[in-house]
TINULUM-693041 format. One record per residue (C-alpha): residue number from 1; x, y, z. Coordinates in Angstrom, 1 decimal. Example, Ala and Ser with C-alpha at 12.3 -4.5 7.8 and 13.67 -1.06 7.14 Angstrom:
(1, (12.3, -4.5, 7.8));
(2, (13.7, -1.1, 7.1));
END
This chain:
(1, (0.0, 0.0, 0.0));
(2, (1.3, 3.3, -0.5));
(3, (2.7, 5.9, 0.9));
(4, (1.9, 9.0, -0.7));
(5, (3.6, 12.2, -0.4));
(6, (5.9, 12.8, 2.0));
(7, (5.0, 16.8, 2.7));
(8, (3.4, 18.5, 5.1));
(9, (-0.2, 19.0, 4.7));
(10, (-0.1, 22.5, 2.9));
(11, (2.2, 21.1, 0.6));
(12, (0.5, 17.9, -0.3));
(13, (-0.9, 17.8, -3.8));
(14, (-5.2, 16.9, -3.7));
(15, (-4.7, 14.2, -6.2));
(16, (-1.8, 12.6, -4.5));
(17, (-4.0, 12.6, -1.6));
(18, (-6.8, 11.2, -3.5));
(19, (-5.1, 8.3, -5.1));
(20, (-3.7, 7.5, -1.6));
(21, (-7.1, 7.5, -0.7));
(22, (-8.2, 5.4, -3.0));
(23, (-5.2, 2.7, -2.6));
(24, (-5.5, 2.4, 0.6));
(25, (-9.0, 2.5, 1.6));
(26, (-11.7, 2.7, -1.0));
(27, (-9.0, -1.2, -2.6));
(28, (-9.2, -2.7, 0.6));
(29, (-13.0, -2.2, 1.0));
(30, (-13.8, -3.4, -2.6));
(31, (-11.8, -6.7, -1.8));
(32, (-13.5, -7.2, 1.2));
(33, (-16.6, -6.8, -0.9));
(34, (-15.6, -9.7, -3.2));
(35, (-14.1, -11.5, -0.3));
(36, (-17.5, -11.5, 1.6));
(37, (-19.4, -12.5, -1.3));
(38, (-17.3, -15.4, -2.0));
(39, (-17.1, -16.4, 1.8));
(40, (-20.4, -16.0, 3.4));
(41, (-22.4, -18.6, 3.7));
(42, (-25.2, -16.1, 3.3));
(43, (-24.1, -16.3, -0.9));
(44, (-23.6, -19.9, 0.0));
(45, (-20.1, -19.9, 1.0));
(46, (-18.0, -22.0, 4.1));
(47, (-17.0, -18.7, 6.0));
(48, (-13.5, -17.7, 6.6));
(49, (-11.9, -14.6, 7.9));
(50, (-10.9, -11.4, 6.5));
(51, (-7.6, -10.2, 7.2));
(52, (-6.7, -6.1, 7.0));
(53, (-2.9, -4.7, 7.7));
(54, (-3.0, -1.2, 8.8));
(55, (0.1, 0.3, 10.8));
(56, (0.6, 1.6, 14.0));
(57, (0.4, 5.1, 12.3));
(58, (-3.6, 4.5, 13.2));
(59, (-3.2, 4.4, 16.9));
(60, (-0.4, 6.3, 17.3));
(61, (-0.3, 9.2, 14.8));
(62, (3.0, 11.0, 14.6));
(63, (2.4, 13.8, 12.9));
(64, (5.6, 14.3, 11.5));
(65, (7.6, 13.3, 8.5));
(66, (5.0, 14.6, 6.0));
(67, (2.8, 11.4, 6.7));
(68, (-0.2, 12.6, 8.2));
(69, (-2.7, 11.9, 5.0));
(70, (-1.1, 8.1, 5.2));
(71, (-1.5, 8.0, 9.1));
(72, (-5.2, 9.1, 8.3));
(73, (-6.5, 6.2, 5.8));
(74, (-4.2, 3.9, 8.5));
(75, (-7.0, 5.2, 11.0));
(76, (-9.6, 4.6, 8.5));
(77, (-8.7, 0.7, 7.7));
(78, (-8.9, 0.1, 11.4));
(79, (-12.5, 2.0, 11.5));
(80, (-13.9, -0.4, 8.8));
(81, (-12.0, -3.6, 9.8));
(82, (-14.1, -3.5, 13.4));
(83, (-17.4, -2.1, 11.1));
(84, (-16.9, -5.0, 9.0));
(85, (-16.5, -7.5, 11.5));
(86, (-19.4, -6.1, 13.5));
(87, (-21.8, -6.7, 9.8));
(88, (-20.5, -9.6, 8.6));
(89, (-19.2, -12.1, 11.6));
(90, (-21.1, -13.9, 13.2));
END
């Protein structure tokens, strides 16, 4: 997963922020989509688990560095891991 920019946030670019975004976040949500789907014996599946990697940029934000739009969708993985798990496990 990436990255990004390393700048601080009045230097970041919106699109680099954006693609981070959407690497990081909106990828891992759309495989757990098709992961659920394939999984859950609601669709007729055996079950299974759903891993997610995040960092410990989401618990423990530094702030520094320039990383603070990566630290954020860190924060965000764990937010819908625990969503996700709360919907889908049962």
């Amino acid at each position: 997963m990436g990255r990004g920019e390393q700048a601080r946030i009045d230097e970041q670019h919106a699109d680099a922020v954006a693609r981070l975004m959407q690497v990081n976040v909106v990828g891992s949500i759309i495989c757990a989509k098709h992961a659920v789907r394939g999984m859950s014996t609601a669709h007729g599946g055996r079950g299974g688990s759903i891993v997610t990697i995040a960092s410990v940029a989401a618990r423990a934000p530094a702030g520094a560095g320039g990383v603070v739009p990566y630290e954020a969708t860190k924060g965000a993985l764990v937010t819908f891991a625990r969503g996700l798990s709360n919907e889908v496990a049962s």
